[in-house]
N, C-alpha and C positions, 0 to 999 in steps of 0.2 A: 216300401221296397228298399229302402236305403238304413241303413244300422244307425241307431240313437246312439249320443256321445254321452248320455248319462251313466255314470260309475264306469267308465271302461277305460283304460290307460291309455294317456298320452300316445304308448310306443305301438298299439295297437288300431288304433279305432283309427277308420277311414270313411270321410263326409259323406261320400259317394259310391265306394266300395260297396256293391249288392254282396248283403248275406243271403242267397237265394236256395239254399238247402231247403231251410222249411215253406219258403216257397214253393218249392220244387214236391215238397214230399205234398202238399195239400193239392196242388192241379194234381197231381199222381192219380190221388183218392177221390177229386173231383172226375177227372175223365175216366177214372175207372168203371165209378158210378154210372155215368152218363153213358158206355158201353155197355156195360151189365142192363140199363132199361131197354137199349135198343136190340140186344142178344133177347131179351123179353117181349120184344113184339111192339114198344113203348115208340111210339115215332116223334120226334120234337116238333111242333109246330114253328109257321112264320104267320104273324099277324100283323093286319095293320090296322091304324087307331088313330087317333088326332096325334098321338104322340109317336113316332113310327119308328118300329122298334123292331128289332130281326134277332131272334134266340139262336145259338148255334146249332147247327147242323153235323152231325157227329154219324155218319153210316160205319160199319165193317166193311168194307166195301167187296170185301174177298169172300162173304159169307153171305146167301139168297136171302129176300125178307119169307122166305116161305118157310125156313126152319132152322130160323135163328137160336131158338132156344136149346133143337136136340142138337144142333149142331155144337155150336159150342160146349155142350154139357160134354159131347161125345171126347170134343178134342181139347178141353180140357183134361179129362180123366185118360183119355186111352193114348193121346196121340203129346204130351207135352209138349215135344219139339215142334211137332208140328204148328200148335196153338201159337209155341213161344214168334216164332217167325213171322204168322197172321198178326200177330198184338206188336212186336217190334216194329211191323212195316206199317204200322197204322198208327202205333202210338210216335213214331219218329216225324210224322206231318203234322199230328193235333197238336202235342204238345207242344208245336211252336208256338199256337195261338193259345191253348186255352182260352180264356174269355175274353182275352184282348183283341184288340183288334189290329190288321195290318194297315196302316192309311197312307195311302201315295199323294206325295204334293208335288208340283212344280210348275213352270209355266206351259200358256196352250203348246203342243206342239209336242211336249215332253213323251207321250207315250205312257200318261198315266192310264189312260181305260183301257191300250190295248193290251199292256204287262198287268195293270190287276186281273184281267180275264185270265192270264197265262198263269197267274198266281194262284188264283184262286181257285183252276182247274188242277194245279198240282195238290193244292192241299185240300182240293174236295169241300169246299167250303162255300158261302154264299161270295157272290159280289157283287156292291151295290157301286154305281155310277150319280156321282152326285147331280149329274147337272140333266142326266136320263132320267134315274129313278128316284128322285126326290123333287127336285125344281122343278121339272117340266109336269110331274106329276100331282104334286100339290097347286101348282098355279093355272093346270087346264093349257097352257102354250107352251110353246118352246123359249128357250134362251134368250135368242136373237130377238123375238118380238117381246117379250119383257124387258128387256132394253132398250129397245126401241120406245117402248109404251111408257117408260117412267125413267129413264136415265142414269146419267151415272153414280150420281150416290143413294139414289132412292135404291136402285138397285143393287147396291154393295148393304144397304139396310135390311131390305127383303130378302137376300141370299143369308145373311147372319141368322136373322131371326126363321128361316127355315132350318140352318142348321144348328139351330137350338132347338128347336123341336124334333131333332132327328135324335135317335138311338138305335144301337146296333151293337153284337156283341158274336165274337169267333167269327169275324165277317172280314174280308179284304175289301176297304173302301177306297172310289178312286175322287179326290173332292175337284172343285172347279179351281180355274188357274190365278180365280181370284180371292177363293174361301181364306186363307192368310192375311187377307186386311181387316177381316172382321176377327176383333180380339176376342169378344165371348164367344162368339161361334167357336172360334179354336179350343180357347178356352175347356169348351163342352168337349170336344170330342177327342182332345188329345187325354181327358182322364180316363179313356178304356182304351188306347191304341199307344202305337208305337207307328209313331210320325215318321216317315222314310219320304227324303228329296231327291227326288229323279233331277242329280244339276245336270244338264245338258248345255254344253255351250253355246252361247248369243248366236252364233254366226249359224250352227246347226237349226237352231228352233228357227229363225228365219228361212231359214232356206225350205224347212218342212211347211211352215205354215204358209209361204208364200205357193206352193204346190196345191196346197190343203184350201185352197180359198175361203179361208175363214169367217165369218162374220158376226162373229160373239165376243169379240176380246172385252171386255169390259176396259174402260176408259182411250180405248184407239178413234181418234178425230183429224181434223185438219190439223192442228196446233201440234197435235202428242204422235211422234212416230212411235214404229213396232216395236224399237232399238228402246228407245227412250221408254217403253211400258216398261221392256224386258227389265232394262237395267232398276227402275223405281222399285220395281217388287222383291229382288234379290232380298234385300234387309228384312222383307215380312218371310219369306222361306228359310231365313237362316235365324229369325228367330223360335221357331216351332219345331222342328226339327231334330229328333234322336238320333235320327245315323243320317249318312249322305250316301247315296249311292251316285257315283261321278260315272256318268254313262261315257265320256272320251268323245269319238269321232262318231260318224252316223251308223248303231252296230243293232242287229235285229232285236225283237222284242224278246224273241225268248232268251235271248242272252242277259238284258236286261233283267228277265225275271228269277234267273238263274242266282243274277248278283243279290236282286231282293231277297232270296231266301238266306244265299252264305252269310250276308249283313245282320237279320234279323235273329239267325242262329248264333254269330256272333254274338248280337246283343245281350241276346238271352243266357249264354255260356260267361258271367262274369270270372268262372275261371279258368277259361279256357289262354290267356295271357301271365305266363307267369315271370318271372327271372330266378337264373340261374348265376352261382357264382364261376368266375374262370378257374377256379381251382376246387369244385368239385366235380366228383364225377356222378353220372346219371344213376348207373349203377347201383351205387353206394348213397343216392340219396332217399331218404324216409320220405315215405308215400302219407304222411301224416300232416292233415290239412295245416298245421298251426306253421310248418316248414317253407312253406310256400310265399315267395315274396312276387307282391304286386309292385305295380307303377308305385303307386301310390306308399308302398313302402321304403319305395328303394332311394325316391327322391329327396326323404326324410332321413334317412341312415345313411347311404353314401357309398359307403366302402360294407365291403361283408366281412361276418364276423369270422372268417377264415381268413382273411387279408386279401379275398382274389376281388375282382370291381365282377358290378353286376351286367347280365349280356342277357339280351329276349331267350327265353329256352326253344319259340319255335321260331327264329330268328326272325328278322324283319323281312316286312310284306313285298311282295313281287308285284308292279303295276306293268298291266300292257303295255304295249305301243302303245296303241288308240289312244288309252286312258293319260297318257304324257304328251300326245299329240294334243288332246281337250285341254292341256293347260298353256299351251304354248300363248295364247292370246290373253292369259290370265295377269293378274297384278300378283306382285311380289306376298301380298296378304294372302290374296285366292288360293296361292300353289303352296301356303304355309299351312292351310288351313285342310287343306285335301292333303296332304302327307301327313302331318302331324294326329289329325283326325285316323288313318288307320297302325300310325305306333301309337295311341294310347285309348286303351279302351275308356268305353262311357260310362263304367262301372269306376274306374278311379275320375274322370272327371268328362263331364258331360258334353256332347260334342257341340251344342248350344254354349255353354261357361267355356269353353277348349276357343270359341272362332272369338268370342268377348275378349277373352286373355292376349289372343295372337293378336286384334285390332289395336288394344292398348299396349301391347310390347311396339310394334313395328307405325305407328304413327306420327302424329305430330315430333317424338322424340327425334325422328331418324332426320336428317335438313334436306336427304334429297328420297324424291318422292317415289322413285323405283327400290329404294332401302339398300339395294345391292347393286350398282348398275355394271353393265360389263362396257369397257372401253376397249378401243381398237387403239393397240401402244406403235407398234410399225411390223410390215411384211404378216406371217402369219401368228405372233401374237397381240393377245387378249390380258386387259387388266380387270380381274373382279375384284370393284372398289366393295373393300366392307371398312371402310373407317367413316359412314356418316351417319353413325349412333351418337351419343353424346359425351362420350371418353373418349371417339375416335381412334376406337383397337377393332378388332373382330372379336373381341369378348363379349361387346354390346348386345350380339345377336344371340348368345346365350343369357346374357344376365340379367337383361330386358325383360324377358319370356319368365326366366326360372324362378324370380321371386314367387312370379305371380301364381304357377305350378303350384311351390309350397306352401302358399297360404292357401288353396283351394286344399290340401292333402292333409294339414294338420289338421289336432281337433281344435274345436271353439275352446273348448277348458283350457288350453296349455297356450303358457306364452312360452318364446323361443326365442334364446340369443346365438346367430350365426357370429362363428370365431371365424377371422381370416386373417391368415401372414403372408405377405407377397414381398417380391421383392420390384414390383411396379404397376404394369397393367390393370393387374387384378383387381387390386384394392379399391380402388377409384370408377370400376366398371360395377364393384359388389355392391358399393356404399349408395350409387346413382339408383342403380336396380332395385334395390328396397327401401329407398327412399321416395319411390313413386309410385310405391304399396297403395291403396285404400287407405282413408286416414282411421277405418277401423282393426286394418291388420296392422296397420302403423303403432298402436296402442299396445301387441301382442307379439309381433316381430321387432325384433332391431339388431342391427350389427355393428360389430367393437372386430377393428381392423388392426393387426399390431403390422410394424413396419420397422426395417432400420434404420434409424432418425439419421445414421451420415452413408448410408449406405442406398439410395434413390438419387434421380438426378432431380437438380429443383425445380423441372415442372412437373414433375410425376407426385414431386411429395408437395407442390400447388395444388395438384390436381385433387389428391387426395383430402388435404384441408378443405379445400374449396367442395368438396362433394359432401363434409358432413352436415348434417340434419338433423332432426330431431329424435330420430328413430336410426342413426346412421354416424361412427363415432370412430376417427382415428388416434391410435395411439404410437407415438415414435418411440423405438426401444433403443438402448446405448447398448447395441451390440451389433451383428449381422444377420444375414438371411437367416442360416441354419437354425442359430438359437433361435429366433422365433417360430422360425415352422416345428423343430422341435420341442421349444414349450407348450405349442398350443397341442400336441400330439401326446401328450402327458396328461396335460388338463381335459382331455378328453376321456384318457383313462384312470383317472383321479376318480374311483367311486365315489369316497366320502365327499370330496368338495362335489360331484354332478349331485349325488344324491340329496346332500344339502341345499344344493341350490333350486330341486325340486321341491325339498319338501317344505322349507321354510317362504321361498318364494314363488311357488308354483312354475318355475321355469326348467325347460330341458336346454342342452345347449344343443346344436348341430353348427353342419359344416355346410361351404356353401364350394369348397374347391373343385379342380380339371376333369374331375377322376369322376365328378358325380354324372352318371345318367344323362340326368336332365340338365346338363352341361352341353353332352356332347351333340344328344336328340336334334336340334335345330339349327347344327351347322348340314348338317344335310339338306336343307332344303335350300340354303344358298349355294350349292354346289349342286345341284337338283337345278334352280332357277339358271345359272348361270348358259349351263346348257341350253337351255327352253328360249333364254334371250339370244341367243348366236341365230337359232335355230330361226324366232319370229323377224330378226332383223337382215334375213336371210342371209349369212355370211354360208350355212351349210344346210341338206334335208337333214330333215326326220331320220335320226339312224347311221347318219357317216360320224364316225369316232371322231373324238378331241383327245389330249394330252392336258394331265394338270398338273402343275409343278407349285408345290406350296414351302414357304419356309419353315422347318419342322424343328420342332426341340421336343413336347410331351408328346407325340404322338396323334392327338386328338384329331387337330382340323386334317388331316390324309386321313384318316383313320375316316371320318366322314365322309368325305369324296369316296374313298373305297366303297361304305354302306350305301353310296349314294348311286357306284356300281353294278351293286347285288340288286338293288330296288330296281332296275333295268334303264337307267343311264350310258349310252354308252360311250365310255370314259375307256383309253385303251390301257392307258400307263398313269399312275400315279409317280409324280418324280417328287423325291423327298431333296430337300434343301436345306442343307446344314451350315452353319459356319465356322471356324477353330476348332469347336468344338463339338467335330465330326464323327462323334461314336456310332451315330447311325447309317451315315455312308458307309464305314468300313463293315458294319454288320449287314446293310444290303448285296454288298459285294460279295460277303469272306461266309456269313451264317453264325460269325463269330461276336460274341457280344461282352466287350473286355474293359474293362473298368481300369487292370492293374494299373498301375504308372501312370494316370489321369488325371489330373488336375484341372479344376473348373478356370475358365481361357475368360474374362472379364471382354466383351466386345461392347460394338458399337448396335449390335441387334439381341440386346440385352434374351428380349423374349426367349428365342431359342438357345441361353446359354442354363443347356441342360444337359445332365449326361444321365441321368436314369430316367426314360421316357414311360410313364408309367400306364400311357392308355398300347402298349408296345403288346401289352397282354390280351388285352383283348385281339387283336391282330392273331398275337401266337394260337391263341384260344381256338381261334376260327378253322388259323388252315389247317389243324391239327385234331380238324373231326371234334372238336369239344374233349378233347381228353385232359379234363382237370388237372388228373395224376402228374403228367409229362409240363404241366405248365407248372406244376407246385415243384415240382422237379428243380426245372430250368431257372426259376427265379430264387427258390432257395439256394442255389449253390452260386445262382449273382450274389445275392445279399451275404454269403457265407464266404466264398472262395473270389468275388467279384469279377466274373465270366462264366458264359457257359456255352457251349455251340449248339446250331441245330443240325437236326440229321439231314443227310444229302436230300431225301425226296422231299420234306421238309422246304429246306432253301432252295430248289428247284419251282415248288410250288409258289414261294414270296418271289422270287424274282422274273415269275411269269406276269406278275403284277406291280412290281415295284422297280426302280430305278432311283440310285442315288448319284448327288454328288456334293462339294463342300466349297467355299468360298472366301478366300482372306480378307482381312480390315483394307489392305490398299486396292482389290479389286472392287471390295463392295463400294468403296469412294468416288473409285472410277466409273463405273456405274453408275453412280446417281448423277458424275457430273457430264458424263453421253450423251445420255437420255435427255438431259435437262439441253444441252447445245444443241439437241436436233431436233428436240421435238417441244420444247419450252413444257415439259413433265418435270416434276420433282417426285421421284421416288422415297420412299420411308429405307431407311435401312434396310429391316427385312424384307423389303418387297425386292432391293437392289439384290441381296444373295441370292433370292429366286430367280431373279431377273440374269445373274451371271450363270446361275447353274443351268436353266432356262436355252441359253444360247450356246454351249457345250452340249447337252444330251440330246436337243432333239431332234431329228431327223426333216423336219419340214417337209411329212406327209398331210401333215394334219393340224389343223388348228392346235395352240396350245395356249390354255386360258394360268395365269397369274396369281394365285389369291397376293390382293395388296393388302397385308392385312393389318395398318397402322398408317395413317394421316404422320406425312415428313416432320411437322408441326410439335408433336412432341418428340423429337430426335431431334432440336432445332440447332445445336451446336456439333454437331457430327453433320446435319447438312451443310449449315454453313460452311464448316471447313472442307467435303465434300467440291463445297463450290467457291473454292480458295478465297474465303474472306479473309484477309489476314488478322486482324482484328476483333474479336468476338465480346460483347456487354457481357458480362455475367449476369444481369438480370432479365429470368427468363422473356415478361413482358416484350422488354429493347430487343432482343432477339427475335422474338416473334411479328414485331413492326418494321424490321430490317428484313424476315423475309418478304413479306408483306408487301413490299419495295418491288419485290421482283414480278410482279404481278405475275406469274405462275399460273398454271394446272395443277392440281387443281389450287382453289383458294385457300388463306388460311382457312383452319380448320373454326367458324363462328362459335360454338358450344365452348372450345378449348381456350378459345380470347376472353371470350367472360367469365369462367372462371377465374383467370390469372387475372383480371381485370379487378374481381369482387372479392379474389382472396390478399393481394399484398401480403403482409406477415401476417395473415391469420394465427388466430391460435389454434393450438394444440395440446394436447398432455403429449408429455414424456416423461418415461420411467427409466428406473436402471434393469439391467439385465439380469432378474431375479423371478424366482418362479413368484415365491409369493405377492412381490409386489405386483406381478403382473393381473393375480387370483385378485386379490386387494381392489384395482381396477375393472374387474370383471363385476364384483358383486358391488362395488358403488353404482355402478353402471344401471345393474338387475333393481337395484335400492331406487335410484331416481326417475327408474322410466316404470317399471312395474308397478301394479298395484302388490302389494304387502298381503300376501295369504296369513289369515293366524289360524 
């Protein structure tokens, strides 16, 4: 089912990506067939046997068995349409199964035997009950007393090896709530199905089976409560498992079986997910398959070869109530994994490899155990801490995730070196994140970070020495920001040097910057969780709006909170927070977005000193109905005349959603030194601009939660002076043990001490401010870590 990487190109082949055309044409010919016998009179048998096995079941259903054959001939020949209608409304249920099988897993209580009946009466198909028509029938008793008769692992033994001996095929099967601890059993029967997990939340399944007075639970005793099964078996359902269906709050069966179908149709449709550029139009786009970008492309490429970023074509997924209500008691992993799971299809990466990926992004790395927790700052707001990743920015929570993304997307043939120019956070969150690759994608992937060697502050460019690795490599350039993001934007389009360094060394280069995708995908879920935590730690119900005020320079982290919106969070107002270098206040305001006479304003919230905020477009993209044209419009004549306005209904529609405002160097100071007299907080910089703009716009209707999105710790000389040290070390270390002093909220940031700790004067290369010396560094790079194709 999955496309081989042999002889197919780098820039094309995907691991996981179903090519299912000729799939699709052979069930075609197959159920054609198997209608044309039963149009014949031909009826499929069900047999049973030592080996118990169930053949599909295929009727017409709309056509009598008493005159199948004139019938059809009739309406074949004389009635087309008619026929066509009978064959659409029948081939639109088979062909979801063909000869696969639908298989429901989850715990007792879930609602698997009563949704496979529901299922299985919609597609007209068999449905076998594992623990009815297989266990109870092969062993002469029921359940309960074979548990009772032989115990708890004889009986996880005897259940396996019955469901080795089972077969079934175009059947909806519903298995028992313990069939996932037996690995060959699963084994067996996940190679003809499509494994679907009914997750229903702990608190639900309890409350059902305490109604249900159960007596079969395999391993429930004095010692082992209901709580403690539920939670032990989670890990065996999340490893079997092709799709999830998250059933939410307690919602009836046929609803549940409703989602079984849209899920399993999903499945089956690997391209029914595509992306679309912000600067094309729908219109004007070629219906020709080779045109079509998946996940799975987009996260390899980055930018589109138009210049517009890539944006879902049928935008992202709308979750219920209920279904946000069932997360609210979830772990920070659970609510990444249930969102993330329906922005990426199982066709670019598998929703088994998708929850492995998110466990290894958000674990051991993160120091506090909720990954994102939200803190009560004073009156009605909220801080959501995201700096306790291991750079301590909010970049963690993208860069953590996205390596691992693009080693699942590329092919095994191709090694790949990610280029990246920052002018701080970045480098040091990119070099961490692919450097805690597999030590086999490690061999395949690697990143070379250029930077300006006087142009970071010295724990940033600590940081960034101290993050490289083996596979993970910074270079300091004798120049500034610009030149380096501009040389690596040349080197990218430098055919002869990419193409050389494919063909000679088997390497492509990509990019791992703001603008990609799989950057932005996984700030939503912490803006998603943040909510879910007020929600469980009952500051507000299910459904009374929040305010989020974030500090904004590219656009990205609001831009998520807004997606996070759409997905039915409800978020009332996104406040954007600028500092100096407030081009996006006055364009929330005016509609006017002006460049002339701008100059980049050097602050203390280094982050957001940006004036062309590039994920701005996605945004414009959105409220502008997807009109490519109007967006290629507006930002050609930024890049060309450096302004452009939007039209009145336009800036009517962003300002029903947005709110701005902007914050100076002596407010933001003062700020941090407030906060810190009254509540013993130490804010980061950016979080202080929020934090001002914060107490200006909002109305104190409503909660309003903070993204804090950087640990004070690396800003350590702007807080101290903040909190009138008069006297500051210049080494960053001594700074860092002088805050440290102040025993504070939070603590120093651990991850950020040991590195400054373990780097001192680290080495580094540095270069001069030259293209080719820089190329020079690129392909020694490619020379010592790749293997040499001849």
């Amino acid at each position: 089912m999955y496309r081989s990487s042999s002889q197919i190109p780098c820039s094309v082949w995907h691991p996981f990506r179903r090519d299912l055309n000729a799939t699709h044409s052979a069930l075609l010919l197959h159920n054609t067939l198997s209608g044309l016998s039963s149009c014949l009179g031909k009826t499929p048998t069900i047999t049973h046997q030592k080996m118990f096995h169930i053949f599909q079941y295929r009727p017409l259903r709309l056509i009598t068995q008493n005159s199948l054959s004139s019938m059809c001939l009739k309406l074949m020949l004389s009635r087309p349409v008619a026929f066509a209608q009978i064959w659409k409304s029948w081939f639109s249920s088979h062909s979801l199964l063909g000869n696969k099988n639908i298989i429901l897993m989850g715990p007792p209580g879930a609602g698997k035997t009563t949704t496979g009946r529901i299922v299985g009466q919609k597609l007209d198909c068999p449905v076998i009950d594992i623990d009815d028509d297989v266990l109870e029938t092969s062993w002469n008793m029921s359940v309960s007393e074979k548990l009772q008769d032989v115990g708890y692992e004889e009986f996880l033994e005897e259940e396996g090896k019955a469901l080795l001996n089972f077969s079934a095929s175009g059947s909806v099967i519903s298995l028992s709530g313990s069939n996932p601890m037996h690995a060959a059993g699963m084994q067996h029967v996940k190679k003809n199905g499509i494994v679907v997990y009914l997750d229903v939340p702990t608190r639900v399944i309890m409350s059902r089976l305490k109604s249900m007075a159960v007596d079969r639970i395999v391993g429930l005793s004095a010692g082992n409560s209901l709580k403690d099964i539920l939670q032990f078996r989670k890990p065996f359902y999340k490893r079997w498992y092709d799709i999830r269906v998250f059933c939410g709050e307690d919602i009836a069966a046929e609803v549940v079986a409703e989602k079984v179908l849209d899920a399993v149709k999903r499945y089956q449709d690997s391209e029914l997910e595509t992306f679309i550029s912000t600067r094309s139009s729908r219109s004007g786009r070629s219906m020709e398959k080779d045109s079509y970008k998946y996940f799975s492309d987009i996260v390899i490429q980055g930018l589109a070869p138009d210049g517009g970023l890539f944006v879902p074509e049928r935008r992202l997924p709308k979750f219920t109530a209920g279904e946000w209500q069932g997360l609210i008691e979830a772990t920070y992993i659970e609510r990444a994994e249930v969102i993330l799971e329906r922005c990426i299809h199982p066709a670019d990466i598998p929703a088994s490899k998708l929850a492995e990926i998110i466990g290894t992004a958000y674990g051991a790395n993160f120091s506090c155990s909720k990954v994102a927790p939200v803190r009560h700052l004073a009156g009605n707001q909220f801080l959501l801490e995201l700096f306790h990743g291991p750079t301590a920015s909010f970049k963690d929570f993208a860069l953590q995730l996205m390596p691992h993304l693009f080693a699942s997307c590329i092919p095994r043939s191709c090694n790949y070196l990610i280029l990246v120019a920052t002018s701080g956070d970045t480098g040091s969150a990119v070099l961490d994140g692919f450097s805690r690759l597999h030590d086999t994608d490690k061999r395949r992937i690697a990143v070379m970070n250029f930077f300006p060697e006087d142009g970071v502050s010295p724990i940033q460019k600590s940081q960034m020495i101290g993050c490289q690795r083996e596979n993970a490599w910074s270079v300091g350039v004798k120049s500034d920001f610009d030149f380096c993001q501009t040389a690596i934007k040349q080197i990218f389009t430098n055919s002869d040097f990419t193409g050389f360094l494919t063909v000679e060394y088997g390497t492509a280069l990509a990019a791992a910057n703001s603008i990609n995708w799989a950057r932005l995908l996984p700030q939503i879920v912490y803006h998603a969780s943040a909510y879910l935590d007020l929600v469980h730690q009952g500051i507000i119900p299910f459904g009374s709006p929040v305010d989020i005020c974030i500090p904004t320079g590219n656009f990205g982290n609001i831009l998520a909170a807004f997606y996070a919106k759409m997905m039915g969070i409800p978020i009332r107002k996104c406040i954007c927070a600028s500092n100096e270098n407030n081009v996006l206040t006055d364009f929330i305001r005016t509609g006017v977005y002006d460049l002339r006479g701008r100059k980049l304003i050097p602050t203390f919230s280094s982050a957001v000193d940006i004036l062309k905020s590039s994920n701005l477009e996605r945004y414009l993209h959105l409220i502008a109905n997807e009109d490519g044209q109007l967006v290629t419009q507006l930002f050609n004549q930024l890049e060309n005349q450096g302004h452009f306005q939007l039209r009145k209904d336009l800036l009517e529609k962003l300002q029903q959603d947005l709110v701005a405002g902007w914050c100076s160097e002596e407010d933001c100071l003062a700020a941090i030194h407030s906060v810190y007299s009254t509540t013993g907080y130490i804010l980061d910089t950016h979080t202080a601009v929020a934090k001002v703009v914060a107490d200006r716009l909002q109305d104190r209707t409503c909660p309003i939660i903070i993204s804090s999105t950087a640990h004070y710790s690396k800003f350590a000389p702007a807080i101290l002076r903040a909190l009138r040290i008069a006297e500051i070390n210049q080494n960053p270390l001594s700074q860092l043990h002088l805050l440290s002093s102040y025993s504070a909220l939070p603590p120093i940031h651990w991850s950020l001490l040991e590195t400054l700790k373990k780097t001192g004067n680290g080495d580094h290369q540095v270069c001069a401010a030259d293209m080719s010396v820089l190329m020079h560094h690129i392909e020694t790079l490619i020379q010592n870590h790749f293997m040499k194709v001849f």
